[in-house]
C-alpha positions as CSV (number, residue, x, y, z in Angstrom):
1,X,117.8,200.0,-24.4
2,X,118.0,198.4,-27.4
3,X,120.3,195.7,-26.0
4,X,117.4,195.1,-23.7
5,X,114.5,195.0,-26.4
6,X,116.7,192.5,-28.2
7,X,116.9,190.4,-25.0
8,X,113.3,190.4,-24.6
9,X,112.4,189.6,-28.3
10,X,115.2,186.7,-27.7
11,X,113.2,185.8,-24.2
12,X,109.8,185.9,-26.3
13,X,110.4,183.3,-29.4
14,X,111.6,180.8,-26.9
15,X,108.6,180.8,-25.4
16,X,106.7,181.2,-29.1
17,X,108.8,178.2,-30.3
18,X,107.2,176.2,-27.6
19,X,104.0,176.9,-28.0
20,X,104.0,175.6,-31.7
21,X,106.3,172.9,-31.1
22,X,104.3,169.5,-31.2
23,X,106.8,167.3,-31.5
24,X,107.5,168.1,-27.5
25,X,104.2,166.9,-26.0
26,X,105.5,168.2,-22.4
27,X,107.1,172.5,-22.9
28,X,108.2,172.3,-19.6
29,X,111.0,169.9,-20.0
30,X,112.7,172.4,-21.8
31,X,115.0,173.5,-19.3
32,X,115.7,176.9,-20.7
33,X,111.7,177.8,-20.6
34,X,111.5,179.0,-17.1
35,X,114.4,180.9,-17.1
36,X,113.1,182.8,-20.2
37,X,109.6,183.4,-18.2
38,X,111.1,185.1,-15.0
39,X,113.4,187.2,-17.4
40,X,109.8,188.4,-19.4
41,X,108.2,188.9,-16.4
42,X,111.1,191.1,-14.5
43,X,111.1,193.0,-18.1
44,X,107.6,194.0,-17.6
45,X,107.8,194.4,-13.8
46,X,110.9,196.7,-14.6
47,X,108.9,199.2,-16.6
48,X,107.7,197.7,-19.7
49,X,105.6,199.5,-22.0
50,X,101.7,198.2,-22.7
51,X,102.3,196.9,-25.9
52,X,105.2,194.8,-24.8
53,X,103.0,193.0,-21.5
54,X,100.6,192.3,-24.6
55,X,102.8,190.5,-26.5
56,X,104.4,188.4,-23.7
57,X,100.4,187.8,-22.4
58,X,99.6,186.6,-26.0
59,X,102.3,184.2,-25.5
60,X,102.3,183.5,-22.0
61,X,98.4,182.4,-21.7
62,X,99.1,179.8,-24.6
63,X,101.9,178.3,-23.4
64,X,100.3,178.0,-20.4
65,X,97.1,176.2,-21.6
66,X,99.3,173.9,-23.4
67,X,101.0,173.1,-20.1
68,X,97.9,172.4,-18.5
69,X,96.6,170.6,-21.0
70,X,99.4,167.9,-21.3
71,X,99.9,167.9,-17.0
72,X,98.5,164.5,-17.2
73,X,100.7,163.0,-19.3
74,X,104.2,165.0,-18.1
75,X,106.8,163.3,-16.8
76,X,108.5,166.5,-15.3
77,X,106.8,169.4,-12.8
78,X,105.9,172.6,-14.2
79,X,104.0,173.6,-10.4
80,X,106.7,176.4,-10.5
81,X,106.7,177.7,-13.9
82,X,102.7,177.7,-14.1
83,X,103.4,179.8,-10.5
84,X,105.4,182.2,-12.5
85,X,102.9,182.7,-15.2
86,X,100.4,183.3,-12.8
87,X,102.3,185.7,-11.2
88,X,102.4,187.5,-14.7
89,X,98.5,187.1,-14.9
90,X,97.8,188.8,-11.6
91,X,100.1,191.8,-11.7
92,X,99.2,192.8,-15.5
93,X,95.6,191.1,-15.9
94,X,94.3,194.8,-15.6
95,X,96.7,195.7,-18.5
96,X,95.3,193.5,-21.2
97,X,91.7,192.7,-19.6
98,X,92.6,188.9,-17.6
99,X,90.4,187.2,-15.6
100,X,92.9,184.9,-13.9
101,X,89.9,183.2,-11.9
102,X,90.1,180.6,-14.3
103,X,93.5,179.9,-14.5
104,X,94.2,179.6,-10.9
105,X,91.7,177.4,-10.6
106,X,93.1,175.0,-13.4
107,X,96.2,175.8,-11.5
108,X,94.6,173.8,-8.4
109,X,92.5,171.1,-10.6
110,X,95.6,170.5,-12.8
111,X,98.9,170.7,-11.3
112,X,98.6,171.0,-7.7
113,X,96.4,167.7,-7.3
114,X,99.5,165.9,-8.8
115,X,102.4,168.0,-7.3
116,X,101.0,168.8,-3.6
117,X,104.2,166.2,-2.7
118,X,106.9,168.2,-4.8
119,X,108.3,170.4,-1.7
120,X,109.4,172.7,-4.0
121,X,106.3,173.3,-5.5
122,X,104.1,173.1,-2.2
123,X,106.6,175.9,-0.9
124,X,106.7,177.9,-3.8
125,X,102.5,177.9,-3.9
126,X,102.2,179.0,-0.3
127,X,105.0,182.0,-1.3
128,X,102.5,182.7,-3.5
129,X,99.6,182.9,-1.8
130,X,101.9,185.0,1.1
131,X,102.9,187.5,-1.4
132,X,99.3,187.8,-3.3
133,X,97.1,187.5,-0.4
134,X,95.6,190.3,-0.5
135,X,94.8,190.6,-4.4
136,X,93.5,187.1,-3.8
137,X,91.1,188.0,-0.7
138,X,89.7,191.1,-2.8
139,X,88.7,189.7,-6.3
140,X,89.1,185.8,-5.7
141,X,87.7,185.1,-2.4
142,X,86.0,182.2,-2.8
143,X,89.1,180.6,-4.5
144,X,90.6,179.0,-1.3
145,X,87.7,177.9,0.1
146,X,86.6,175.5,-2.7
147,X,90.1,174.1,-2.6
148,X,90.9,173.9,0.9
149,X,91.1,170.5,1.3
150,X,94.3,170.5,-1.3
151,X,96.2,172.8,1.1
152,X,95.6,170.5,3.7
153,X,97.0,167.4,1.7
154,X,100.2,169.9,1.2
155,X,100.8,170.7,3.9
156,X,99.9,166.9,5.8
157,X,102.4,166.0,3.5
158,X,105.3,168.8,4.0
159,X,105.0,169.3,7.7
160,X,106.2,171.3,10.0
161,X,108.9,173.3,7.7
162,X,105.7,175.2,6.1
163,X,103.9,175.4,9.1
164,X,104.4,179.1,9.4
165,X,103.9,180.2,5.6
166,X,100.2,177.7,5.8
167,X,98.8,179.3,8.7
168,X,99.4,182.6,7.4
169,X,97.4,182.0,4.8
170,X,94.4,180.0,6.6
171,X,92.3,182.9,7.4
172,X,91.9,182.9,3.2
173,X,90.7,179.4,3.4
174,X,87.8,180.5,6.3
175,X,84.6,181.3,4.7
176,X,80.3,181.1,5.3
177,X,81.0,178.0,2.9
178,X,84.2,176.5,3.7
179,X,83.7,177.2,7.8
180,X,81.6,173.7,9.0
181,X,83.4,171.7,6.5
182,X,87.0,172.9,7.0
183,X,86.5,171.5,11.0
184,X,86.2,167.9,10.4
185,X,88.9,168.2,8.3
186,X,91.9,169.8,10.6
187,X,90.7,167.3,13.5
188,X,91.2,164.7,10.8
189,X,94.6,165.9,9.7
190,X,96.4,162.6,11.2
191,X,94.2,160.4,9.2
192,X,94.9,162.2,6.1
193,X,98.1,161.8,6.5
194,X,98.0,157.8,7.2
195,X,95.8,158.1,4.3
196,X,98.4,160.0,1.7
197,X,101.0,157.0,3.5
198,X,98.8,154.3,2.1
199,X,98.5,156.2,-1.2
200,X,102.0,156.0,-1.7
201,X,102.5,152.7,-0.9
202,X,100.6,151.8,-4.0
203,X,102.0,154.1,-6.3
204,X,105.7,152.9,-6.2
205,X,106.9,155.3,-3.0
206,X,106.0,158.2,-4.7
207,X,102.8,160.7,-4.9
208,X,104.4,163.2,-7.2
209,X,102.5,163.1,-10.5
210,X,99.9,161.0,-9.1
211,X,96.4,162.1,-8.8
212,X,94.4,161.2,-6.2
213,X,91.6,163.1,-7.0
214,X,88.0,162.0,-6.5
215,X,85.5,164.2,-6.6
216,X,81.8,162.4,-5.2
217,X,78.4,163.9,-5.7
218,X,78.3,166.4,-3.8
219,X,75.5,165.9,-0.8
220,X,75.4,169.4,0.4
221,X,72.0,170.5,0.2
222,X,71.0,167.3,2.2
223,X,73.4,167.3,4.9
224,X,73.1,170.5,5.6
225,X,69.5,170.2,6.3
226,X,70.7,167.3,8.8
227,X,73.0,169.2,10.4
228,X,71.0,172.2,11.2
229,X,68.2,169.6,12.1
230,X,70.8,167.5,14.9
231,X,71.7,171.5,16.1
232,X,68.0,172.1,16.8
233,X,66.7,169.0,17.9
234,X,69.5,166.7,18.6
235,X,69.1,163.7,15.5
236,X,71.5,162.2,15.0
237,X,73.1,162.2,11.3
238,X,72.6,158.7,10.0
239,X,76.0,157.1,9.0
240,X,75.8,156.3,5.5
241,X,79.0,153.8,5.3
242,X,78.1,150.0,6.3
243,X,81.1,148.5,5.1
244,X,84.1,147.6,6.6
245,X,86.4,149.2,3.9
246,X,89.6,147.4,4.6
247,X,92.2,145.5,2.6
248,X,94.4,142.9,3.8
249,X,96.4,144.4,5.7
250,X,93.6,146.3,7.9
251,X,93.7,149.3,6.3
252,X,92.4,151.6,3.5
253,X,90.9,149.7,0.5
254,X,91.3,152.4,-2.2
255,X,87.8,152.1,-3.4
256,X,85.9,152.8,-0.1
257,X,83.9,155.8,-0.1
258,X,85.6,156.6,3.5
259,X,88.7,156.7,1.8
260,X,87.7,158.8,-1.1
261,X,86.3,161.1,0.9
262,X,89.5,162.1,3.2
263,X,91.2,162.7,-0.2
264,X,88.9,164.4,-2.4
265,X,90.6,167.9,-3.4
266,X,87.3,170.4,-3.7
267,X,85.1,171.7,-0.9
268,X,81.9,169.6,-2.0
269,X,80.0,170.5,0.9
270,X,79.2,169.2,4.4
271,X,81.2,165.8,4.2
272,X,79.2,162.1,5.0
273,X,80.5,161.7,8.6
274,X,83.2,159.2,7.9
275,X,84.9,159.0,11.3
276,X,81.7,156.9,12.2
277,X,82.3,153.4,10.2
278,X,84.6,150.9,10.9
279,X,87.0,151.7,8.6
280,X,88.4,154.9,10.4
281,X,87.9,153.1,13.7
282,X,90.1,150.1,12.4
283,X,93.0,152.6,10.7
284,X,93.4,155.0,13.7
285,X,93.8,152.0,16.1
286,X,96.6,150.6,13.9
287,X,97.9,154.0,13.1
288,X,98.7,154.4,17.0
289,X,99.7,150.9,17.4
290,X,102.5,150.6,15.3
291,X,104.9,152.6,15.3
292,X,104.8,156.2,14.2
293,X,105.8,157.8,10.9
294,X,107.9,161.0,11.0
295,X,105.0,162.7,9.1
296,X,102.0,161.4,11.0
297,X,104.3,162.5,14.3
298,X,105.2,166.4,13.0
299,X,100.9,166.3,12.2
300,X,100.3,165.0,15.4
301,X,102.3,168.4,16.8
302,X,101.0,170.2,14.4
303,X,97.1,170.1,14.3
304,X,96.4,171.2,17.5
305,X,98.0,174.7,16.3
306,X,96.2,174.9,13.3
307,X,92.9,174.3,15.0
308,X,93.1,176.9,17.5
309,X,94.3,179.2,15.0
310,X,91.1,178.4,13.5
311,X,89.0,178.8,16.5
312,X,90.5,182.6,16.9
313,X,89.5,183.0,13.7
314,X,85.9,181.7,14.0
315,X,85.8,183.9,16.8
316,X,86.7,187.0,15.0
317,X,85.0,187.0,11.5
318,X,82.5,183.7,11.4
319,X,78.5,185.0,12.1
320,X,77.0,183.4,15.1
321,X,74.7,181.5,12.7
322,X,77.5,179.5,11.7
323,X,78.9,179.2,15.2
324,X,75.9,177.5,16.8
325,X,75.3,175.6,13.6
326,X,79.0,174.3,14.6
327,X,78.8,173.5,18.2
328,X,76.7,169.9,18.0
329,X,79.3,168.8,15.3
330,X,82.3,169.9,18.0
331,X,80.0,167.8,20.4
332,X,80.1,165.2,18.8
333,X,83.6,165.1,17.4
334,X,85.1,165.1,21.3
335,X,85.5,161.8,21.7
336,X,86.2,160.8,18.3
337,X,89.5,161.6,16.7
338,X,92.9,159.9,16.2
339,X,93.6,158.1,19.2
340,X,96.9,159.4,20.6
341,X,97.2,161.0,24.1
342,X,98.9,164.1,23.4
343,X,96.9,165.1,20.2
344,X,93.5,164.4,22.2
345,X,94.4,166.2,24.8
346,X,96.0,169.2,22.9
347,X,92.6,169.5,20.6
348,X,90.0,168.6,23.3
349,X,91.7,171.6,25.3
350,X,91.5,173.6,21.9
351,X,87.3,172.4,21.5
352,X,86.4,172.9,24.8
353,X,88.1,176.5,25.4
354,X,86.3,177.3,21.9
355,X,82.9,176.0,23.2
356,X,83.1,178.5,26.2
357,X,84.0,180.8,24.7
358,X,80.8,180.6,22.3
359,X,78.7,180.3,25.1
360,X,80.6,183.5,26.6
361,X,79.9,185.4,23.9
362,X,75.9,184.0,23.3
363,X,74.2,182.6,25.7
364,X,71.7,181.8,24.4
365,X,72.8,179.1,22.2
366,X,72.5,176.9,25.4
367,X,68.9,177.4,25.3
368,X,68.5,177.0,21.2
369,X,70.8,173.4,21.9
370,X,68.9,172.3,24.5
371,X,68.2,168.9,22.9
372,X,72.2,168.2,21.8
373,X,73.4,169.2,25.0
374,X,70.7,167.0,26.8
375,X,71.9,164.1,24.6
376,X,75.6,164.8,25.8
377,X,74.7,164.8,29.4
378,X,72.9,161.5,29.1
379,X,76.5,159.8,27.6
380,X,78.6,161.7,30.1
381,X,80.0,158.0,31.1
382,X,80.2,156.4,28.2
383,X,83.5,157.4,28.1
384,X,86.7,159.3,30.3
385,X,86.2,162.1,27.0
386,X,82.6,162.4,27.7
387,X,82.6,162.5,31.0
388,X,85.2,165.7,30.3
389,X,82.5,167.0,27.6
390,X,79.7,166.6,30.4
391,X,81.8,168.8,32.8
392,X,82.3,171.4,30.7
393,X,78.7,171.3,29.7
394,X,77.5,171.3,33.3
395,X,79.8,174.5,33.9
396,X,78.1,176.5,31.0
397,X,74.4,175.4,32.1
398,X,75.2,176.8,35.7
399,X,77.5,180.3,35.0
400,X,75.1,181.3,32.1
401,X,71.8,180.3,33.7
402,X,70.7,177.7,31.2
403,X,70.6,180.9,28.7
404,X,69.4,183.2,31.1
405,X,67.0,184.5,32.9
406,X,64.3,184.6,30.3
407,X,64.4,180.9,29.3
408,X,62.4,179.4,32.2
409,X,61.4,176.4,30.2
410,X,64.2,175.2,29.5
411,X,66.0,176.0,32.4
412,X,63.4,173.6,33.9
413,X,64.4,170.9,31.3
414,X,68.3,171.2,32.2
415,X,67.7,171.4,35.6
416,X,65.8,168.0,35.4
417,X,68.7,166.5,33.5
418,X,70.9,167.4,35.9
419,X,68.6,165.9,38.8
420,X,68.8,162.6,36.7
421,X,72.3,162.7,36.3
422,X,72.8,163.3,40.4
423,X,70.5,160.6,41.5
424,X,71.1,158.2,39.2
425,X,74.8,158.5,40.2
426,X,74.7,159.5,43.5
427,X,74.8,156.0,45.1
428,X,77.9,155.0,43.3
429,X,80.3,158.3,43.6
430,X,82.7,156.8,45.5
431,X,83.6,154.2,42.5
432,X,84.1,156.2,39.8
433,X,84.1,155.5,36.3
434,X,87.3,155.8,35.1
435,X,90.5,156.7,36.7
436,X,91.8,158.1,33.8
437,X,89.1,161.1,32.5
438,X,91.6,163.6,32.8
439,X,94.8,163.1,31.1
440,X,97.7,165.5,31.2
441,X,100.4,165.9,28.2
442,X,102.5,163.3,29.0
443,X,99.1,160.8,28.8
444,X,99.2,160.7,32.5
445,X,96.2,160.0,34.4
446,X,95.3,162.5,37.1
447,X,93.8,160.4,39.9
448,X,90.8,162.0,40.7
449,X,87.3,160.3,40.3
450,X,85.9,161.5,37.0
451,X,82.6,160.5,38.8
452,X,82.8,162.1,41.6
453,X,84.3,165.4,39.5
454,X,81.4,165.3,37.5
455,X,79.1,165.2,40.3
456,X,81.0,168.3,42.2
457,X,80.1,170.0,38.9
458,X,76.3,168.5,38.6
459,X,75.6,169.9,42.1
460,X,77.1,173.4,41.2
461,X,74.8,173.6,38.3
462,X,72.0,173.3,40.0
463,X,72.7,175.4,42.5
464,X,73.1,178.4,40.1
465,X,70.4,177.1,38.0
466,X,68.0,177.6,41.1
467,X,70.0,181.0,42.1
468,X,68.8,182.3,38.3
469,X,65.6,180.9,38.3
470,X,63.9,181.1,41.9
471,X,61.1,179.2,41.4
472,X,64.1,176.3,40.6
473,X,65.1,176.4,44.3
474,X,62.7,174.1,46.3
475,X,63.8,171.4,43.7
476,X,67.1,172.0,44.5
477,X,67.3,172.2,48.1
478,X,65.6,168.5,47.9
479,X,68.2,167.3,45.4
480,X,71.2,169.0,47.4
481,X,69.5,167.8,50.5
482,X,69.8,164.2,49.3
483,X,73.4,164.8,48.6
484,X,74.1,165.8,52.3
485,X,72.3,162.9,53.9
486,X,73.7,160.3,51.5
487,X,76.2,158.1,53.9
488,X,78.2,156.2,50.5
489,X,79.0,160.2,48.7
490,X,82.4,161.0,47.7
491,X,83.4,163.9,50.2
492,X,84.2,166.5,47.9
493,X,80.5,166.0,46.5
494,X,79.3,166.1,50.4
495,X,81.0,169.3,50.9
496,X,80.1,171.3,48.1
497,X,76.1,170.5,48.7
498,X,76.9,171.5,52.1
499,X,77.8,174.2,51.2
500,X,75.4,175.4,49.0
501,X,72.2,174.5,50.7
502,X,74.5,177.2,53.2
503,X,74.2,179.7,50.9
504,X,70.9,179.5,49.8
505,X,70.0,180.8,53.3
506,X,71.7,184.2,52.9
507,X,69.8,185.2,49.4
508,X,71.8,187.8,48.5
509,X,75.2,186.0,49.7
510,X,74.3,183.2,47.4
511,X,73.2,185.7,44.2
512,X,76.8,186.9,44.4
513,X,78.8,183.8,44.9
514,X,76.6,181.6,42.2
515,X,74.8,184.2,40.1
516,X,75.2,184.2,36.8
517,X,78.4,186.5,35.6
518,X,76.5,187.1,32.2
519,X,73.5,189.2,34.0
520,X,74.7,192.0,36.5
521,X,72.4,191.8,39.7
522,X,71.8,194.7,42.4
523,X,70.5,194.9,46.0
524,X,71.3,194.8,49.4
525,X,73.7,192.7,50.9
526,X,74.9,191.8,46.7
527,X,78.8,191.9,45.9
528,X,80.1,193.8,42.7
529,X,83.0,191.7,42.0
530,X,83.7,194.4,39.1
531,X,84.6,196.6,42.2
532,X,86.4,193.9,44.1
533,X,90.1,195.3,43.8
534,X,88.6,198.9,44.9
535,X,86.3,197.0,48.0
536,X,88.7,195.1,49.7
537,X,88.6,194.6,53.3
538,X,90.9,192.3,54.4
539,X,94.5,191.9,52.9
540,X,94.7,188.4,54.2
541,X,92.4,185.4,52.3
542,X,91.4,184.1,55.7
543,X,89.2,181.5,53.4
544,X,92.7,179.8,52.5
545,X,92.9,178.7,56.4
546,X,89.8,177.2,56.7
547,X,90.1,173.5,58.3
548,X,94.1,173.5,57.7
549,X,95.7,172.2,61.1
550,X,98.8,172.0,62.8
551,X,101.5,174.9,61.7
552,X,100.7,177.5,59.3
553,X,102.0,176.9,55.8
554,X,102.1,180.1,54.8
555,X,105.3,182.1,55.1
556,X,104.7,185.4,56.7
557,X,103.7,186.7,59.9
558,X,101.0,188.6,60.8
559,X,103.7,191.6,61.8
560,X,104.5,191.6,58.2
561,X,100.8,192.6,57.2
562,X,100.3,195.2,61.0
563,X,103.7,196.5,61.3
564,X,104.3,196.5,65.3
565,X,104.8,200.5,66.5
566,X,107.5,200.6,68.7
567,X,107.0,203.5,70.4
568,X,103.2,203.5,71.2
569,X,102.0,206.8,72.2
C-alpha cells in the first residue's frame, strides 16, 4: 500500500512539474507525461480514495488547460493524452463536482480540428465515444450534433478501417438540430474528401496540425424559413454563390465561400446550397475524370452505407415534422451529387427507398408537397435521374391516392399533372429520352425507354387516382382512351391503358387491383389480399400463361399438381 501511495505521489509531481514549467511551451512533448496520466487514472479507477481523485483533478484540469491553450503552437499531438484526461473527467466529475461540457468541447475546437488526420488520434476519439456513449447521450446530447461535421472530416479522411467504430456512434450525431443539416453532408462526403486532398496539397502533404477551421455567420434562422417555405410551396432556395471559385488548376480556390463551407467544423445551421455554383459542378467533373484517389474510392464505397444507416435512423427516432421538412431537399439533391455511377446509383437507391417509405408511413405528406412534387414531375426529362425521381413519384401519387381519400383537391391537381405529362409525351413514346435512365452497379445501361417507363407509370397513376377519387374517372377514361387509340405509342404503354380502361368496367375488380393499399375497402365482388394465402383458389398462376406460345416453359406437368388415380373406382 504504501509502495503504491509512493507511486502515485511519484505519478502526481510529474504531472505538477509540468504544469509550472514555462520554459516547455508544449507539456506534451514530454514523453514520460502520458504514461504518468494512465497510471493516475488506473490508481483512481482501481479504488482510490476521494481525496486522492481530488488531488489528481486539481492537477489534471490544469495541465490540461495548459495543453489546450498552447495546441496552436505544438509541434507534437496531445489528441490522445487530452483523450485520457477526459476520460478522468467523465468517470470522477461527480466526485469533485466537473462539468466536462466544456472541456470536450475545447477538446473538438482545439485539438481535433488540427489532429482529425492523426489515425491514431481519429481512432482513439471514436474508442472514446464507443466506450462513453452512453454517458455522453444522457448529460451531453447535444455535443455531437454541433460538431458533426468534424466526424465527418475524420472519418473522410481515415476510411474504411473506422467504418465500423463511426457508424456506431452516428445515431449520437442525429438530432431535431443536426438532422436536415447532417444530409447534405453525407451525400457530399466525396467532395469533402477531394476537398481535404486539395487542403493538403497546400499545406506541404500534410493536414496534421493544420487547421482548417472556418466558422461563417451562421444563416440559420433564414434558411430555415426558406426551406420550410420550398416544402410548402415549392420556391426554390436562391443560390447565393455567383462566382466561379476556382484556381488554376480548376479546382478549389481556398477563399471561396463554397470551399469554406464543406470544411467548416461546427453545425452552423442549414448550410447555403453549395452543390448549386459552378465551383462544385467544375470539381466533381474533374474529380471523376482523372483518376481516382484511394481515399476518394474507399468514400465512394463508403457513403452509401452511412446514408442508409442514416435513413433507418430517421425512420426510427426523427418526428415526422422533420421528415417532411426533409423530403423537397432529398428532391432536389437526386440529381445532384458526385458524378460517379456506382455512388449515384448506390445513394439514389438509398433516397428513393427512404422517400417511400415516408410516404408509407404518412401519406399525407403527398398532399402537404403538392407544389414540390408538381415541380419534379414537370423536370421529369431533364435528366435520366429525374426521369427516375418522376417514376418513383408517380408510384407514390397512385398507391397512396394523392394522400387519400379526403384530399379531393389536390388529387384533382395531381391528376392534372399527370394528364400533362401523358399528352404532352404521348406522341413521342416510342423515342425515348435517354437510353440510359436506369443504370445498374456496374454503370450499365438497362435498355428500356425511360420514356416509355415513365409513361407505363403516368398511366398507372391515374388509373388509381380515378379508382380513389370516383368523380376522377371520366377524366381518366378520356386520357386512357387517348392512349389506346394512339397508332405512334410504345406497346407496353398501349397495353397497360388497355388494360385498365378493362378494369374500370368491373368496379369492384378494379378497387382491388388499383385501390389504394393505405385505405382498406369492403363490398361485394372486393378482394382482401390480407386473406390471399387463406383464399386461394387455384395453385397454378394461369396469369403467367397469358399470350406465351409455342411449348410451355414451365417445368412441371399438370399430373404433378392432380395426381392421376390409378385405380378409379
Amino acid at each position: 500500500m504504501a509502495q503504491s501511495e509512493g507511486d502515485f505521489e511519484f505519478y502526481l509531481r510529474s504531472l505538477s512539474s509540468q504544469t509550472r514549467d514555462s520554459s516547455s511551451p508544449d507539456p506534451s512533448s514530454d514523453p514520460y507525461l502520458l504514461p504518468s496520466v494512465s497510471k493516475i487514472y488506473e490508481m483512481c479507477k482501481e479504488g482510490g480514495s476521494d481525496e486522492m481523485i481530488t488531488r489528481a483533478f486539481n492537477q489534471m484540469s490544469k495541465l490540461y488547460q495548459r495543453c489546450i491553450s498552447v495546441s496552436n503552437q505544438s509541434q507534437t499531438s496531445n489528441g490522445v493524452l487530452l483523450l485520457t484526461m477526459l476520460q478522468f473527467f467523465l468517470d470522477f466529475g461527480d466526485v469533485v463536482l466537473h462539468d466536462t461540457d466544456s472541456s470536450l468541447r475545447s477538446f473538438f475546437r482545439s485539438c481535433l480540428s488540427r489532429e482529425f488526420a492523426d489515425p491514431v488520434v481519429a481512432g482513439r476519439l471514436l474508442e472514446f465515444l464507443n466506450f462513453n456513449k452512453t454517458k455522453i447521450l444522457k448529460s451531453f446530447p447535444a455535443l455531437l450534433p454541433q460538431f458533426f461535421p468534424l466526424l465527418l472530416k475524420l472519418i473522410a479522411w481515415n476510411g474504411e478501417s473506422l467504418e465500423k467504430p463511426f457508424l456506431s456512434i452516428l445515431p449520437l450525431m442525429v438530432s431535431a438540430g443536426s438532422f436536415i443539416p447532417l444530409f447534405p453532408s453525407l451525400i457530399d462526403l466525396p467532395l469533402l474528401v477531394v476537398a481535404l486532398e486539395k487542403v493538403e496539397k497546400k499545406n506541404s502533404g500534410t493536414l496534421i496540425g493544420s487547421s482548417i477551421a472556418s466558422i461563417q455567420k451562421s444563416a440559420a434562422p433564414e434558411m430555415l424559413l426558406a426551406l420550410m417555405d420550398e416544402a410548402y410551396t415549392g420556391s426554390a432556395i436562391e443560390n447565393l454563390g455567383d462566382g466561379s471559385g476556382l484556381d488554376d488548376n480548376g479546382s478549389f480556390d481556398l477563399a471561396d465561400p463554397s470551399f469554406l463551407e464543406i470544411l467548416k467544423d461546427e453545425n452552423d445551421g442549414i448550410a447555403e446550397r453549395h452543390w448549386t455554383s459552378p465551383t462544385m459542378a467544375a470539381t466533381l467533373l474533374a474529380a471523376v475524370s482523372n483518376p481516382q484517389s484511394d481515399r476518394l474510392k474507399q468514400t465512394l464505397q463508403m457513403s452509401p452505407r452511412i446514408i442508409g444507416l442514416y435513413f433507418s435512423i430517421a425512420l426510427r427516432e426523427i418526428n415526422d415534422s422533420l421528415l417532411c421538412a426533409l423530403i423537397p431537399l432529398l428532391m432536389s439533391r437526386y440529381d445532384t451529387m458526385c458524378p460517379d455511377k456506382t455512388f449515384c446509383f448506390e445513394v439514389r437507391k438509398r433516397l428513393s427507398d427512404f422517400m417511400l417509405a415516408v410516404f408509407q408511413r404518412c401519406p399525407h405528406f403527398i398532399a402537404l408537397l403538392k407544389k414540390p412534387i408538381m415541380d419534379r414531375l414537370a423536370e421529369a426529362y431533364d435528366s435520366p435521374a429525374k426521369t427516375e425521381l418522376g417514376l418513383h413519384l408517380c408510384w407514390a401519387i397512385g398507391e397512396h391516392g394523392a394522400g387519400g381519400a379526403s384530399y379531393k383537391d389536390v388529387a384533382r391537381v395531381l391528376f392534372e399533372s399527370l394528364e400533362l405529362l401523358l399528352y404532352e409525351n404521348l406522341a413521342t413514346s416510342r423515342l425515348g429520352l435517354n437510353q440510359e435512365s436506369t443504370i445498374d452497379p456496374k454503370g450499365n445501361s438497362s435498355g428500356k425507354s425511360s420514356q416509355a417507363r415513365l409513361l407505363c407509370f403516368v398511366v398507372t397513376a391515374i388509373g388509381k387516382l380515378a379508382t380513389c377519387h370516383n368523380e376522377l374517372l371520366p377524366r381518366a377514361r378520356v386520357s386512357l382512351a387517348k392512349v389506346a387509340r394512339s397508332k405512334v405509342v410504345d406497346r407496353r404503354v398501349w397495353q397497360r391503358a388497355c388494360d385498365y380502361l378493362g378494369l374500370m368496367d368491373e368496379p369492384a375488380l378494379c378497387l382491388s387491383v388499383l385501390g389504394p393499399t393505405t385505405e382498406e375497402a369492403s363490398g361485394p365482388g372486393i378482394v382482401d389480399w390480407s386473406k390471399g394465402d387463406s383464399k386461394m383458389v387455384a395453385h397454378i398462376p394461369f396469369y403467367l400463361l397469358a399470350e406465351q406460345e409455342g411449348a410451355p416453359y414451365h417445368d412441371f406437368s399438370f399430373g404433378d399438381v392432380f395426381p392421376v388415380d390409378e385405380n378409379p373406382s
